[in-house]
Residue, then its C-alpha position, 0 to 999 in steps of 0.5 A: x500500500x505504501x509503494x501505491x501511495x495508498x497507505x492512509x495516516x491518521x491525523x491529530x485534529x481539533x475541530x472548531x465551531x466555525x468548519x474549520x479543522x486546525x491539524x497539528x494544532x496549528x493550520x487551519x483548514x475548511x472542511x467539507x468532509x466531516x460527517x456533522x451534517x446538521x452542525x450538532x456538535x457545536x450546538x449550545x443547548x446539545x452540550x449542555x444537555x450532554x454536560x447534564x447526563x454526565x452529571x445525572x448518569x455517569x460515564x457509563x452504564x455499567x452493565x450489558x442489557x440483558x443486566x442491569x445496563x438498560x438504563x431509563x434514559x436508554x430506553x426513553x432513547x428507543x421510545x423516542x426513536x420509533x416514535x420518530x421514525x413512526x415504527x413499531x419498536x427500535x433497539x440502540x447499540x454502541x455503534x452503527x456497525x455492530x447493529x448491521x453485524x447483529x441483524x441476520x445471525x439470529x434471523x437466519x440459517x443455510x435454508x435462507x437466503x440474502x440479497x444485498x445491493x452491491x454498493x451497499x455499506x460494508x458493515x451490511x455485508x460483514x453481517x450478512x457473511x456472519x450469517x449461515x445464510x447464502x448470500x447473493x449481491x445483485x448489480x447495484x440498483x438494477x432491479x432486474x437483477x434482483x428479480x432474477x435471483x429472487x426468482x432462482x431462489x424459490x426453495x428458500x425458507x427465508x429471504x431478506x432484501x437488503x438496501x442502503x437508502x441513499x448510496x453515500x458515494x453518489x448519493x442515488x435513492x434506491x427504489x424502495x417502491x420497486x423493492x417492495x412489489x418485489x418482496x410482496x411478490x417472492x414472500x421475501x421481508x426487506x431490510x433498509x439501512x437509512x443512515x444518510x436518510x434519517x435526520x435529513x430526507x423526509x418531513x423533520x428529517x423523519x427518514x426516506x420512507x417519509x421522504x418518499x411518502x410511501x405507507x409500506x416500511x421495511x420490515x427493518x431499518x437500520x442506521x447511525x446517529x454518527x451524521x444528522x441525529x446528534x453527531x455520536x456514535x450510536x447505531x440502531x435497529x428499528x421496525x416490526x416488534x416481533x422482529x425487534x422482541x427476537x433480536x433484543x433476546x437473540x442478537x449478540x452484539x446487543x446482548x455482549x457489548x456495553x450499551x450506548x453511553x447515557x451521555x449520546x443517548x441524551x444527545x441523540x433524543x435531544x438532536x430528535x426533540x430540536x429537529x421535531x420543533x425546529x427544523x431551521x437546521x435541517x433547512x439550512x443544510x438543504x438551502x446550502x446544498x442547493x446552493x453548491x450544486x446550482x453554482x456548479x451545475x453552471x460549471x463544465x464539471x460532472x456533476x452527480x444529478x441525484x434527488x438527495x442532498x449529496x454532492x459528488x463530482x465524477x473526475x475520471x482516474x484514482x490519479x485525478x482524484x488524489x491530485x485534486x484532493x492533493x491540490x484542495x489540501x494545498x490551499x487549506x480545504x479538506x474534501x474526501x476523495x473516493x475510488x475504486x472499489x468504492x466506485x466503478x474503476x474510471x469514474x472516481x468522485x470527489x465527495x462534498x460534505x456540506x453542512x448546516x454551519x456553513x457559510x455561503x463565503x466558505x462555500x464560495x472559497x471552495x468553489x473558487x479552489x476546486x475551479x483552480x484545480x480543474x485548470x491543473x488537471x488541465 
């Protein structure tokens, strides 16, 4: 990796109120690669609703669930968040991933049968091989491909659908309506990641099931609190009660890890109480968003055209994307580069994290930058 150039070093950071990152304690960068969509970590009343748990609570829960770790306020945490996503049940974990590794063991055994889109995050993937369940990765976002494997698996006891919501490297909405006929019509059950939908797409930020205004949900979705619902780790399971009451006793990620912190549980149910009475956050990230993308729409640069707020600009080679990213550090921004096997080879993205604290000047600077650096690549 270190001779292809590929080794990834990990860098000290201190991140300030403004979207700026000072590495190494001293230059300041622009960053528009961070995953505090909705500005929480800076948000007053968030801190000190977390500095009033950690003083009620404590650190830590200290216990597993199955114990003495359900702590009240963890429990509010899911009462809180079905209500929100307008499910039946939802069960939290310590992280985002544990909840897609702790999802198809207990579902599953070699009977059944799991079909997961190909882009999908690797967490899902890690889950699903974990299982005994074969597991089949169709094209991504091609349905036909779906229904062909869906149509050779007729001897399955079981079988699982599996999609993210929003892809995060182009920002492309699966469609969860297809999917549902498909599921009705092969006996099948669906399970959604909606990470990059909760807490932005949808009335409030209530999820791409709301954003889509479809009546039927997965029977399971999952997702993190790492972007739009409170900036803290955290991850979870929600959907039909049955499902959610043989996990809560058959998961073991849930039942052998320490339980999310009382301090991000605060967090979280506060992120969902702002967003239900005051959704001006929410609007300015959207408004910010829009703006970026109609400022280079006007430009000759390629532009992803997705119906989400992700911005993502195709720039052809894993060369060309490491020497804009290169080029954008040199002038004090950060923005992610993305490549092959995150993307098809050829068609590498530079991907834009735009936030809710981000102010048209700054937008405007990287704009201006990204500019520059086209011309280089010239």
């Amino acid at each position: 990796m270190e001779a292809a150039g590929l080794l990834r070093a990990e860098t000290a950071v201190v991140q300030t109120a403004d979207m700026e990152v000072l590495i190494n304690g001293e230059q300041s960068y622009l960053n528009f690669m961070g995953n505090d969509l909705l500005g929480w970590s800076s948000n007053e009343d968030i801190r000190e609703i977390a500095q009033e748990a950690l003083a009620q609570f404590g650190a830590g829960n200290t216990s597993s669930r199955i114990s003495i770790g359900t702590l009240d306020i963890i429990q509010h945490l899911e009462e809180t968040l079905s209500s929100f996503l307008e499910v039946d049940d939802a069960m939290v974990f310590p992280s985002h991933y544990l909840a897609n590794i702790g999802v198809f063991e207990p579902l599953t055994n070699k009977r059944d049968t799991i079909f997961i889109d190909e882009m999908c995050n690797p967490g899902l993937y890690d889950g699903a091989r974990l299982s005994q369940a074969n597991v089949i990765a169709f094209r991504y976002q091609d349905y036909d491909d779906l229904e062909y494997h869906l149509k050779c698996s007729q001897n399955s006891r079981f079988r699982i659908i599996v999609t993210d919501s929003l892809f995060n490297t182009d920002g492309y909405l699966a469609d969860l309506e297809h999917i549902n006929k498909l599921a009705k019509n092969y006996d099948a059950i669906t399970l959604v990641d909606d990470s990059y939908g909760v807490g932005i797409l949808g009335n409030r930020g209530k999820g791409i099931f709301n954003h889509l205004q479809l009546e039927k949900k997965a029977e399971l979705i999952t997702g993190t609190f790492a972007y739009a619902l409170g900036n803290v780790g955290g991850g979870f399971i929600s959907g039909d009660k049955d499902l959610i009451k043989w996990l809560r006793h058959t998961s073991r990620p849930y039942i052998l890890s320490e339980p999310l912190s009382p301090v991000n549980a605060a967090i979280v149910i506060s992120a969902i109480e702002i967003l239900e009475e005051d959704d001006s956050a929410l609007r300015r990230y959207h408004a910010n968003a829009k703006y970026i993308k109609d400022v280079i729409r006007k430009k000759d640069w390629k532009l992803k055209r997705n119906d989400s707020p992700w911005v993502s600009i195709n720039v052809g080679s894993t060369l060309n994307a490491q020497k804009m990213v290169e080029y954008l550090f040199g002038n004090n921004i950060l923005v992610s580069g993305l490549c092959y096997p995150n993307t098809p080879e050829g068609e590498s993205l530079l991907r834009i994290s735009i936030s809710a604290n981000h102010t048209e000047e700054q937008i405007n600077t990287l704009i201006d930058v990204l500019e520059a650096a086209f011309a280089v690549l010239e």
